[in-house]
Each structure stands twice: as C-alpha cells, then as structure tokens.
C-alpha positions, 0 to 999 in steps of 0.5 A: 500500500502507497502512503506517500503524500502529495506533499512528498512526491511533490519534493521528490519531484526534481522539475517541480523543486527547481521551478520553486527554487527560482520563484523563492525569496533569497532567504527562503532558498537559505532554509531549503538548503538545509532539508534534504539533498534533492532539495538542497541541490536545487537551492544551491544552485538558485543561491549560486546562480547570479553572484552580486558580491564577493561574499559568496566566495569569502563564505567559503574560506577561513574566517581568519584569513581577513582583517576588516578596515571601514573605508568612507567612499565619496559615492556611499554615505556608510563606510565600507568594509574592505578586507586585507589578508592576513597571511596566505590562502592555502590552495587547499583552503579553495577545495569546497568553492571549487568543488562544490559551488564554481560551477553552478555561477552563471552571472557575476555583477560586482561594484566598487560602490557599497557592498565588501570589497576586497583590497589590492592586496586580497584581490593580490592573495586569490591571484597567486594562488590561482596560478599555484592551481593552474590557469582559470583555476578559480574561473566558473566553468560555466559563467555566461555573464560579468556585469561591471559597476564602476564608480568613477570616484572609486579609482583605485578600487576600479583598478584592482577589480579589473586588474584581477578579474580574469581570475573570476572570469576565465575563457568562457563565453560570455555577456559584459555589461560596463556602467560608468562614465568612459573617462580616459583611465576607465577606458583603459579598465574596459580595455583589461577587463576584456583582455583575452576575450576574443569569444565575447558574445555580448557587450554593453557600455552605460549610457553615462560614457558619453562623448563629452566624458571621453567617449572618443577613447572608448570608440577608439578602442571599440573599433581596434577590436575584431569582435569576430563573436560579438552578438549583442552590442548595447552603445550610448551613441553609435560608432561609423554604420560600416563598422557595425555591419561589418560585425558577423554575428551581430543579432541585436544592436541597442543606442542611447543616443543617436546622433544627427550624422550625415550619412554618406550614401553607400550603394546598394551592392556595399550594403546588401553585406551589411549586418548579416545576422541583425534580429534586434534594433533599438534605437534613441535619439532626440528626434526620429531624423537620425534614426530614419537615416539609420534605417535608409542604411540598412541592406535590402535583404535585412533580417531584423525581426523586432525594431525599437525607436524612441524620441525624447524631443516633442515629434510633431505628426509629420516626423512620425509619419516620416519614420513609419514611412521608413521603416515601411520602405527598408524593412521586410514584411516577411521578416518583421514581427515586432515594432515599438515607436514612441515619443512623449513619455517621460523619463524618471529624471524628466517627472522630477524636475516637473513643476508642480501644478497644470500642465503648461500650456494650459489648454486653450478655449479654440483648440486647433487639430493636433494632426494624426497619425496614419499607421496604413502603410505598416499593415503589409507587414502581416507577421507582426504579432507587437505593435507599439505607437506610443505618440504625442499625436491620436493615431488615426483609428476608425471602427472600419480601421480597427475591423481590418486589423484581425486579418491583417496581424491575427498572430497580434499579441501587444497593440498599442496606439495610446497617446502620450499627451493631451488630445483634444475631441473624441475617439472615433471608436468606442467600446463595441469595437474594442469587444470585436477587435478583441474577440477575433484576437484570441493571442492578445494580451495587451491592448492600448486604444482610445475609445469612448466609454461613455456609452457602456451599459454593463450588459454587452457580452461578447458572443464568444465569451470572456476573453480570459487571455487579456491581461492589460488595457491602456486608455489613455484619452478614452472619455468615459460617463460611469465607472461602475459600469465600465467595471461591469463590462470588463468583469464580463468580457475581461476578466483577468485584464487590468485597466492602465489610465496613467500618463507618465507626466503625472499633472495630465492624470488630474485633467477633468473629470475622465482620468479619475473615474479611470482610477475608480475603474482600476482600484476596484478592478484591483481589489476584485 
C-alpha cells in the first residue's frame, strides 16, 4: 500500500523543486538548503546562480584569513568594509568553492560602490594562488555573464577589480555589461577587463560614457577590436554604420543616443553585406531624423525581426509619419514581427524636475487639430504579432480601421496606439469595437486604444465569451460617463485584464473629470 503524500512526491519531484527554487525569496532558498539533498541541490544552485558580491566566495574560506578596515567612499554615505589578508590562502583552503559551488555561477555583477570589497592586496592573495592551481583555476566553468559597476570616484578600487578579474572570469563565453562614465583611465579598465576575450558574445557600455566624458577613447578602442563573436552590442551613441555591419554575428544592436550624422550614401551592392545576422534594433535619439537615416542604411535583404525607436524631443505628426514611412520602405514584411515607436513619455529624471501644478500650456478655449497619425502603410507587414505607437499625436483609428486589423496581424499579441499627451475631441471608436477587435484576437494580451466609454451599459457580452487571455488595457484619452459600469463590462468580457489610465507626466492624470473615474475603474478592478 502507497502512503506517500502529495506533499512528498511533490519534493521528490526534481522539475517541480527547481521551478520553486527560482520563484523563492533569497532567504527562503537559505532554509531549503538545509532539508534534504534533492532539495538542497536545487537551492544551491538558485543561491549560486547570479553572484552580486564577493561574499559568496569569502563564505567559503577561513574566517581568519581577513582583517576588516571601514573605508568612507565619496559615492556611499556608510563606510565600507574592505578586507586585507592576513597571511596566505592555502590552495587547499579553495577545495569546497571549487568543488562544490564554481560551477553552478552563471552571472557575476560586482561594484566598487557599497557592498565588501576586497583590497589590492586580497584581490593580490586569490591571484597567486590561482596560478599555484593552474590557469582559470578559480574561473566558473560555466559563467555566461560579468556585469561591471564602476564608480568613477572609486579609482583605485576600479583598478584592482579589473586588474584581477580574469581570475573570476576565465575563457568562457560570455555577456559584459560596463556602467560608468568612459573617462580616459576607465577606458583603459574596459580595455583589461576584456583582455583575452576574443569569444565575447555580448557587450554593453552605460549610457553615462558619453562623448563629452571621453567617449572618443572608448570608440577608439571599440573599433581596434575584431569582435569576430560579438552578438549583442548595447552603445550610448553609435560608432561609423560600416563598422557595425561589418560585425558577423551581430543579432541585436541597442543606442542611447543617436546622433544627427550625415550619412554618406553607400550603394546598394556595399550594403546588401551589411549586418548579416541583425534580429534586434533599438534605437534613441532626440528626434526620429537620425534614426530614419539609420534605417535608409540598412541592406535590402535585412533580417531584423523586432525594431525599437524612441524620441525624447516633442515629434510633431509629420516626423512620425516620416519614420513609419521608413521603416515601411527598408524593412521586410516577411521578416518583421515586432515594432515599438514612441515619443512623449517621460523619463524618471524628466517627472522630477516637473513643476508642480497644470500642465503648461494650459489648454486653450479654440483648440486647433493636433494632426494624426496614419499607421496604413505598416499593415503589409502581416507577421507582426507587437505593435507599439506610443505618440504625442491620436493615431488615426476608425471602427472600419480597427475591423481590418484581425486579418491583417491575427498572430497580434501587444497593440498599442495610446497617446502620450493631451488630445483634444473624441475617439472615433468606442467600446463595441474594442469587444470585436478583441474577440477575433484570441493571442492578445495587451491592448492600448482610445475609445469612448461613455456609452457602456454593463450588459454587452461578447458572443464568444470572456476573453480570459487579456491581461492589460491602456486608455489613455478614452472619455468615459460611469465607472461602475465600465467595471461591469470588463468583469464580463475581461476578466483577468487590468485597466492602465496613467500618463507618465503625472499633472495630465488630474485633467477633468475622465482620468479619475479611470482610477475608480482600476482600484476596484484591483481589489476584485
């Protein structure tokens, strides 16, 4: 007779322990790692698995191998512990982390900003015994991904970091991400730290190393390089097009700051060996101009299947209509599956610095049209399954527009066309269309549009039943009469969705009437 519980085969059940590994909260994996062997296993490798700090590996050694000193840094308000060796590591002493937790590391992200640092000297002690072990002796095997935090304040801590970090890192192929302002001897930091790199798949350097900080080293080095094995390059500006394409293996491709260049034009037949591999591309600047320059360079025969273009400056309707020209005309309909455009959503330092009060200006008695947006020409790209167009201006959407969309994108999963401030007049569609759009989506699961709400009874039901797959609806400048209603609605039709009014620029969310209903729609929403 079986008497073994639920409960029972559910810890004996190796998929099921490690799926709850990854879910559980750090301090919950530490008392799992005291139960049984199945289970300790998984928890030590969810422990083990991104390395924030050297406390991992000091855990692992003699307690009195270190001596404590609290140094005050300029970039953290506590004092810092930094540790110096006391005498020497013995190799022996390395055994339990090189047995038992080196190989399950996959990330290791270290900072010389707060946290235990390690000295100079410390740092000095683990290289030598490094060599007495052999080459990446104290490397994990299986490391994917090193993530550098680099304090400019913090000179002397960044040098000793970087200068002994191949002991850490070894020859695996990996991710290195790099946050810090690229000043002169940073640049020389990144330089050591990839020494020896030659299969780096993926680089990624801070917005903050920019030009006026010695972004022309950094550049300089970035081109010395072959990056033979490159795949993912994250830059905050863009180095010369015909060294990015030029990269074999690049699939995805990621600027801050796009600068306005004159791009010289290159014929057809130079291009078309452009960017042979290129999947992603995201792209910021100031205003959509240099992105459509970049995108008219892009070969013919690209291969780019999810694009990404942002501009901080207000872009008047013209210049958006511009871009989505572009991109209609240099990419290929047979390949694109993911589009996001936005402008006009503010960033965390932008609402900070916002006055309080009114948005200015305030809106004027005789409102001229603000232009629209027309979106048509994107619809031969029939694989799109992401659709983002997050603009200052209303994309123009009309219940004849919205009834074609299900046999244009029937695989659509994420729409958007919310606006991103203020329009004046109503939607030309309400929420019946909204209910036959979703009904004729069964993928969908994020759905931003203006619509009227002021006519919804609470009783319309779709004739499919509840769309249960919806999990967000964006209203952004969707007039709306009875919130209690509106809840009934979307109980009915929208079970699991919930409801997003919100402007990024705060003062817009307490413009009339409309926006607070929508915070009554989606308080209750939350709380049922």
């Amino acid at each position: 007779m079986n008497l073994e519980t639920d409960s029972q085969r559910f810890w004996r059940t190796s998929e099921l322990v490690d799926l709850l590994c990854k879910e559980a909260s750090q301090g919950s994996l530490f008392s799992l790692a005291l139960t049984s062997r199945n289970v300790s296993e998984h928890a030590l490798d969810s422990l083990w698995r991104h390395l924030y700090s050297f406390e991992p590996l000091l855990a692992c050694l003699p307690d009195d191998l270190w001596r404590e000193k609290e140094v005050t840094q300029i970039s953290f308000e506590k004092p810092v512990p930094v540790l110096f060796p006391r005498r020497a590591i013995a190799p022996e002493e390395l055994d339990r982390y090189r047995s038992f937790y080196a190989s399950r590391i996959r990330t290791i992200a270290l900072s010389t900003v707060g946290d235990v640092l390690l000295s100079f000297d410390a740092l000095s002690a683990l290289f030598t015994v490094s060599t007495l072990l052999g080459p990446d002796s104290l490397a994990p095997p299986k490391l994917q991904t090193l993530r550098l935090f680099l304090d400019p304040a913090e000179s002397i801590h960044n040098f000793a970091m970087v200068t002994f970090l191949p002991i850490f890192v070894g020859k695996a192929e990996m991710e290195i991400s790099t946050a810090m302002q690229a000043a002169r001897q940073d640049v020389g930091l990144v330089e050591l730290a990839m020494e020896g790199k030659a299969n780096l798949k993926t680089l990624a350097v801070s917005a903050y190393s920019r030009t006026e900080y010695g972004g022309g080293e950094l550049w300089g080095f970035i081109r010395s390089q072959s990056w033979d094995t490159l795949e993912s390059l994250t830059l905050p500006e863009l180095p010369p097009i015909a060294f990015l394409g030029a990269l074999p293996k690049l699939k995805h491709l990621s600027a801050a700051h796009v600068a306005e260049i004159a791009y010289k034009y290159v014929p057809i037949e130079a291009r078309n060996s452009w960017f042979p591999c290129l999947e992603e591309l995201s792209l910021e600047a100031e205003s959509f101009a240099p992105i459509c320059a970049f995108i008219k360079q892009l070969a013919p025969t690209n291969q780019i299947r999810t694009a990404t273009f942002s501009a901080s400056n207000p872009a008047p309707a013209l210049d958006v209509q511009q871009l989505i020209d572009t991109v209609q005309k240099h990419m290929r309909p047979d390949h694109l599956e993911g589009l996001e455009l936005s402008n006009g959503d503010l960033t965390d330092e932008q609402i900070e610095t916002l006055e309080p009060g009114p948005p200015e200006p305030e809106e004027p008695i005789d409102m001229e049209f603000p232009g629209s947006i027309d979106i048509t020409s994107l619809r031969r790209f029939s694989k799109l399954s992401m659709l983002l167009v997050n603009t200052r201006q209303r994309v123009q959407m009309s219940s004849h527009d919205l009834s074609a969309i299900p046999l244009v994108w029937p695989a659509m999963v994420s729409l958007d066309f919310c606006e991103t401030a203020l329009q004046g007049g109503t939607p030309l569609v309400d929420h019946t269309d909204v209910l036959h759009l979703v009904e004729r989506l069964p993928a969908l699961r994020w759905l931003g549009l203006p619509f009227d709400a002021t006519r919804v009874r609470g009783t319309e039901e779709s004739a499919r039943g509840p769309h249960h797959v919806l999990e967000m609806l964006r209203v952004r400048g969707s007039p709306i009469a009875s919130p209690s209603l509106v809840r009934t609605f979307m109980r009915r039709n929208f079970p699991n969705a919930k409801v997003d009014s919100r402007y990024s620029d705060p003062r817009l969310n307490h413009v009339g009437m409309y926006p607070q209903r929508w915070v009554v729609v989606e308080e209750t929403l939350r709380r049922m």
